[in-house]
N, C-alpha and C positions, 0 to 999 in steps of 0.2 A: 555543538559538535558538528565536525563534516566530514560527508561521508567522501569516499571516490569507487564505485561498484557500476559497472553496467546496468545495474536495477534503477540507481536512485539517479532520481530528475529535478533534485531540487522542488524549489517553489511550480505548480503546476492547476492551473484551473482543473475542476474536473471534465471540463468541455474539452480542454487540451486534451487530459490524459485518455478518454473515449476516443479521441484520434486517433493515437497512435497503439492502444490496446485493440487491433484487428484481429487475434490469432487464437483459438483456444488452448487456454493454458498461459497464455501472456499473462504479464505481471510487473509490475515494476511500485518504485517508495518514492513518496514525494515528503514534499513540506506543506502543511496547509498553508494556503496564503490567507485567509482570513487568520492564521494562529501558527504563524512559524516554530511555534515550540513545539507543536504537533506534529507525527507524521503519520503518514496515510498507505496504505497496502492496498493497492487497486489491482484489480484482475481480473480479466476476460472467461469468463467460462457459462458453457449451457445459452450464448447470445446475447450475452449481457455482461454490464461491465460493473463489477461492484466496488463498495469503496470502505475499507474496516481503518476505523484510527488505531493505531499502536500505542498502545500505554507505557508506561515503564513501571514497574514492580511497584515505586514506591506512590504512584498514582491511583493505583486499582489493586488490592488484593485479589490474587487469583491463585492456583494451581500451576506450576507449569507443565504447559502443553505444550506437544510438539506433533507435527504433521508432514508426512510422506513428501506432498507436496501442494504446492497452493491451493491445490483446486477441495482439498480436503478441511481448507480453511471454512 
C-alpha cells in the first residue's frame, strides 16, 4: 500500500524521525525499515519523542479506539 499525506515519510530511522519531530504535538507515519510491512506513529509530546507500531485489525484484535488528537495517544 502507498500512502501520499504530509504525515507519512515513508521508510525512516528512528534517529531520523527524532530530527525532524522538534515541535509538541508533531507527528508524523513511517514504514519500519527493519519491517517494511509495519508502520510506525512517532510523536513529539511532554520532550520526548515516542514510537507506537500500527496494526491492522486482522493482526491484533482490539476495540476500536479513537482519539481527539495524538497526544491522547
Amino acid at each position: 500500500m502507498t500512502f501520499s499525506a504530509p504525515f507519512y515519510h515513508g521508510i525512516l530511522s528512528p534517529e531520523r524521525t527524532e530530527e525532524l519531530l522538534v515541535e509538541d504535538k508533531s507527528y508524523l507515519v513511517r514504514r519500519s525499515p527493519l519491517n517494511p510491512d509495519k508502520y510506525i506513529l512517532s510523536y513529539f509530546v511532554n520532550n520526548h519523542v515516542k514510537h507506537e507500531i500500527v496494526e491492522s485489525s486482522s493482526e491484533k484484535k482490539r476495540k476500536n479506539v479513537s482519539f481527539q488528537d495524538v497526544v491522547e495517544v
